[in-house]
BATI-859830 format. One record per residue: residue number from 1; residue in one letter; x negated, z negated, y of N, C-alpha, C, O, CB in turn. Coordinates in steps of 0.001 Angstrom, whole numbers, padded with zeros to 6 digits, always signed. Glycine has a CB too. Layout:
BEGIN
   i aa     npx     npz     npy    capx    capz    capy     cpx     cpz     cpy     opx     opz     opy    cbpx    cbpz    cbpy
 NUM  a       X       Z       Y       X       Z       Y       X       Z       Y       X       Z       Y       X       Z       Y
...
***
This chain:
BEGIN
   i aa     npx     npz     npy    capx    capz    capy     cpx     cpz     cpy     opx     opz     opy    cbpx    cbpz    cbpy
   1  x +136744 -110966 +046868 +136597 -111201 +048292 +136734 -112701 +048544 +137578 -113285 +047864 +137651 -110389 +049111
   2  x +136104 -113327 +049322 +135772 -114897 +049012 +137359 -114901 +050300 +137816 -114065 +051080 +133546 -115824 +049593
   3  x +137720 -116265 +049926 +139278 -116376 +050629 +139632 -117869 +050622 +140578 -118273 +051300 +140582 -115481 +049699
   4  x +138953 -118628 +049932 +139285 -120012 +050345 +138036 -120805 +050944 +136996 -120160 +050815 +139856 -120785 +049095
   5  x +137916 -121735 +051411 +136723 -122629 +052475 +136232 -123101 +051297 +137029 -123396 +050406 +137216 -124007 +053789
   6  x +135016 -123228 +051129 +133627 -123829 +050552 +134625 -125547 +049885 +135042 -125809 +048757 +131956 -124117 +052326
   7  x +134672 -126211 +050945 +135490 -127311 +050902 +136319 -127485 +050126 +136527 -128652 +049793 +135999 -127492 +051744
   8  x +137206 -126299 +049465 +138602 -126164 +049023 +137790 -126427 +047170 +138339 -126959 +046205 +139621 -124227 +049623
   9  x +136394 -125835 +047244 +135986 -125528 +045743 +135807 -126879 +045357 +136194 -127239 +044245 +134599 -124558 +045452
  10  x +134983 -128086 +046557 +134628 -129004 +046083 +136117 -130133 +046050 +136193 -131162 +045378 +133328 -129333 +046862
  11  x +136819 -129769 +046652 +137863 -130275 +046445 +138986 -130345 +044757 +139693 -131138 +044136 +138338 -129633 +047528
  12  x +138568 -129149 +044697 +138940 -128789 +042876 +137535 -128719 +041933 +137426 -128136 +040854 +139787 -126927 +042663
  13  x +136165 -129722 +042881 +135388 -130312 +041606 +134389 -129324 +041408 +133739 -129352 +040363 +136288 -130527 +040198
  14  x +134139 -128311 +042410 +132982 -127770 +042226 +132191 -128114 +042716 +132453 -129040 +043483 +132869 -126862 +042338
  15  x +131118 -127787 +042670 +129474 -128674 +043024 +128516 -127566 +043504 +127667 -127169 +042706 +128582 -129515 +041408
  16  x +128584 -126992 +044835 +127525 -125715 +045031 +126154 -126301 +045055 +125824 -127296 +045700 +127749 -124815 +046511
  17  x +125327 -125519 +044218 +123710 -125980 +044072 +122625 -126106 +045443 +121512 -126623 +045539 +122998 -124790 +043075
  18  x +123825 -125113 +046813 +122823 -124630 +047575 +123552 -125223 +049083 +124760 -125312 +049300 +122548 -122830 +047333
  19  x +122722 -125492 +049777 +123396 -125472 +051413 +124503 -124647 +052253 +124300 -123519 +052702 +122405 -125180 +052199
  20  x +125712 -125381 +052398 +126570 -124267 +052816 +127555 -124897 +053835 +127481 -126100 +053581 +127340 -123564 +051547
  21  x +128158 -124786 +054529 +128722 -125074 +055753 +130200 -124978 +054612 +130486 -123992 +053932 +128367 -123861 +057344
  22  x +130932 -126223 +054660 +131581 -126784 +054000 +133333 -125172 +054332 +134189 -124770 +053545 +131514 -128774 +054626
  23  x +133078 -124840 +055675 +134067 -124251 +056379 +133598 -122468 +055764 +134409 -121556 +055928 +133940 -124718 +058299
  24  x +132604 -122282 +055271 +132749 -120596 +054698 +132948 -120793 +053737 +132674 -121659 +052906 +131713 -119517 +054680
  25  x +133875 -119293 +053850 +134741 -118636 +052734 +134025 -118241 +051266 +132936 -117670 +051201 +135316 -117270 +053367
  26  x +134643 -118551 +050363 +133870 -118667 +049140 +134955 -117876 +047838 +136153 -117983 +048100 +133496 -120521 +048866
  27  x +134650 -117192 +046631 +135214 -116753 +045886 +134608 -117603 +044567 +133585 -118284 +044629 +135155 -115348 +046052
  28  x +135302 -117461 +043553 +135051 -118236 +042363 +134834 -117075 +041238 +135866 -116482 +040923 +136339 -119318 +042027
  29  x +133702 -116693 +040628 +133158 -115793 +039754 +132355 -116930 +038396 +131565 -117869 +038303 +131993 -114688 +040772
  30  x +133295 -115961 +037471 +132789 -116727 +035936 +131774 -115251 +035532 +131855 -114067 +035860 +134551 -117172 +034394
  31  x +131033 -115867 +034852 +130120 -115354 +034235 +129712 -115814 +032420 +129434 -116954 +032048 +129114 -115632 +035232
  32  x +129773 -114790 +031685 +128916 -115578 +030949 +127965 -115549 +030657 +127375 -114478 +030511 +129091 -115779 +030237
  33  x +127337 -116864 +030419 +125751 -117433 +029989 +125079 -117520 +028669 +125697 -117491 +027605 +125629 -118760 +030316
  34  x +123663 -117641 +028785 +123266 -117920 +027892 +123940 -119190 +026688 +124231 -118986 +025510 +122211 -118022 +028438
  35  x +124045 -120462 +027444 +124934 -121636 +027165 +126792 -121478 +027101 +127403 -122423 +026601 +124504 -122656 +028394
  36  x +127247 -120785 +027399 +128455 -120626 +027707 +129125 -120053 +028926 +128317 -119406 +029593 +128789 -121583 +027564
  37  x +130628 -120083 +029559 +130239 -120068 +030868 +130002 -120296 +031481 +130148 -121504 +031666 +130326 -119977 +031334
  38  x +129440 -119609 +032426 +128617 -120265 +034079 +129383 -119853 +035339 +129491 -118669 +035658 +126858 -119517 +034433
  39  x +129872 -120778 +035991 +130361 -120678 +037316 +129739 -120491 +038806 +129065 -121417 +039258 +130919 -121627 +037353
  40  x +129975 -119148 +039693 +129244 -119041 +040803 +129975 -119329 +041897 +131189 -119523 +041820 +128688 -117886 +040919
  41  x +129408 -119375 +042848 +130564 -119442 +044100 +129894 -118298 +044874 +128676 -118116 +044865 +130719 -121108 +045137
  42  x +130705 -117602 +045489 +130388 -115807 +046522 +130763 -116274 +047411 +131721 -117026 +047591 +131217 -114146 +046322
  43  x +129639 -115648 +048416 +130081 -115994 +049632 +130370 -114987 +050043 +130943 -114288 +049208 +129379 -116636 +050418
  44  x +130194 -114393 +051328 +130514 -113187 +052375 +129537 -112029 +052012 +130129 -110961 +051861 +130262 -113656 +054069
  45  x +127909 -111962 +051796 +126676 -111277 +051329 +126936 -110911 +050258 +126719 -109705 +050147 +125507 -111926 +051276
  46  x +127522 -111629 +048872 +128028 -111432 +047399 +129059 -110320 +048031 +128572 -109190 +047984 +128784 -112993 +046431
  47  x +130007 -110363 +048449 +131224 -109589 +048570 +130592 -108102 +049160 +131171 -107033 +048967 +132418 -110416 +049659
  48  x +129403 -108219 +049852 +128717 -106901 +051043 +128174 -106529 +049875 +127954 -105329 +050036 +127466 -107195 +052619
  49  x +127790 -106857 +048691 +126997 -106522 +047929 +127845 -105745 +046818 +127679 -104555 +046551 +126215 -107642 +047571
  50  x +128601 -106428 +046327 +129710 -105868 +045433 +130383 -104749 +045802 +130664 -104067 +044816 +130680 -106744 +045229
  51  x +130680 -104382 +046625 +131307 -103438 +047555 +130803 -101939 +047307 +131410 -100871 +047219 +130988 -103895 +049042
  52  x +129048 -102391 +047209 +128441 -100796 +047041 +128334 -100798 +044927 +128242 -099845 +044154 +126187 -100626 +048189
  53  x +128373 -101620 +044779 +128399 -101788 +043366 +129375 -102880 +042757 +129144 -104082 +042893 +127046 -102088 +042971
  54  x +130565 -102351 +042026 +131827 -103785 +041519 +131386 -104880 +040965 +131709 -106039 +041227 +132923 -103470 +040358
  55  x +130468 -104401 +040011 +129380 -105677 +038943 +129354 -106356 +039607 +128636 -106175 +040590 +127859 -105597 +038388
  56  x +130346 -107901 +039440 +129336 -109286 +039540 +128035 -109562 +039045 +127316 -110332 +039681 +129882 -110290 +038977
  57  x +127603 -108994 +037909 +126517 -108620 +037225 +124961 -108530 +038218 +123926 -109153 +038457 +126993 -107207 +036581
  58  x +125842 -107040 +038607 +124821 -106741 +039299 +124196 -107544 +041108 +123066 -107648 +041585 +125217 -105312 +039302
  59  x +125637 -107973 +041664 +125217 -108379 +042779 +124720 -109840 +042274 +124409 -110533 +043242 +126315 -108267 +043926
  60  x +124560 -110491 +041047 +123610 -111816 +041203 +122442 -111417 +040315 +121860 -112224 +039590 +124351 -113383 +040649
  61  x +122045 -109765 +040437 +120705 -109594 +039748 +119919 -109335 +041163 +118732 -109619 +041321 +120613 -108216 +038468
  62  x +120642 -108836 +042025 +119972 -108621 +043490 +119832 -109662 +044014 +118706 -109801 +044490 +120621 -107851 +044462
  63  x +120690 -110732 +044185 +120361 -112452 +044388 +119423 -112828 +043781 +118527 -113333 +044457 +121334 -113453 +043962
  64  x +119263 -112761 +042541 +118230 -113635 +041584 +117150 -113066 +042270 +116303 -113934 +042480 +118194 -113423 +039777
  65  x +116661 -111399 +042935 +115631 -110853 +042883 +115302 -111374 +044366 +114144 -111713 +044614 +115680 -109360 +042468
  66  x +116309 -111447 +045375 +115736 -111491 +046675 +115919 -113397 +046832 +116149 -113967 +047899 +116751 -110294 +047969
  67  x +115733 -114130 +045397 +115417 -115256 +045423 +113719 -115647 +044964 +113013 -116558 +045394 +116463 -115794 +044643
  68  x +113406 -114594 +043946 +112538 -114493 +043193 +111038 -113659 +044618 +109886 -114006 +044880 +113307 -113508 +041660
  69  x +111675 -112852 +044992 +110596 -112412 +046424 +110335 -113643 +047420 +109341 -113809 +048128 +111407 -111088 +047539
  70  x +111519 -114505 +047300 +111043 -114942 +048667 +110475 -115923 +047783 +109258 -115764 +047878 +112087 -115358 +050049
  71  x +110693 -116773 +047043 +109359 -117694 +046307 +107779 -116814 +046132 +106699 -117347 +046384 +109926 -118152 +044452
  72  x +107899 -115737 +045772 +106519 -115241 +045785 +106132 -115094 +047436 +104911 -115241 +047499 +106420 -113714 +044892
  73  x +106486 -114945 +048308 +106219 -115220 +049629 +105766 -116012 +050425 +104924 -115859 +051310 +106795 -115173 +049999
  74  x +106741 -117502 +049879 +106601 -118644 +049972 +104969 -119414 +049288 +104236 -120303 +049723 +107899 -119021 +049371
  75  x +104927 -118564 +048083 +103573 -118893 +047413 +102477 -118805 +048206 +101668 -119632 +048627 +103278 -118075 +046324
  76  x +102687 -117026 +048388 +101357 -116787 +048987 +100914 -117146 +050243 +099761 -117090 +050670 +101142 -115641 +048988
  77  x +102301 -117662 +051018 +101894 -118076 +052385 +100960 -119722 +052270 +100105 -120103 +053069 +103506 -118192 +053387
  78  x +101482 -120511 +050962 +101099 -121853 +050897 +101344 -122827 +051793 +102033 -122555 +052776 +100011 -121898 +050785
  79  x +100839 -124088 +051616 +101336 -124947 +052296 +101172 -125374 +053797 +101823 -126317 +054246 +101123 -125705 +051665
***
């Protein structure tokens, strides 16, 4: 369940890849990677997601996918 501010992660040196309002709540999920481990940050949607299924696993295979739709979306709409 995400419980500390976005802010608090970069404060202990994390680096989120994506746009986020420095003030939402964020959880810290290790994973491992192809390379070693890989660090995520969860927000509030990760946690709605986990909820119907525990897998961290699984709620960043539903991320990856409803990242992967909206680029094909993005394609076909063009520039």
């Amino acid at each position: 369940k995400p419980s500390y501010p976005l802010a608090q992660f970069v404060e202990w040196g994390y680096r989120p890849s994506g746009a986020a309002d420095e003030h939402d709540l964020a959880t810290l999920i290790e994973l491992e990677g192809e390379q070693g481990p890989e660090f995520w940050l969860g927000f509030h949607n990760f946690y709605v997601i986990s909820r119907y299924n525990h897998s961290a696993l699984y709620s960043l295979a539903v991320h990856q996918l409803s990242e992967a739709l909206a680029a094909g979306v993005e394609k076909e709409k063009g520039p």
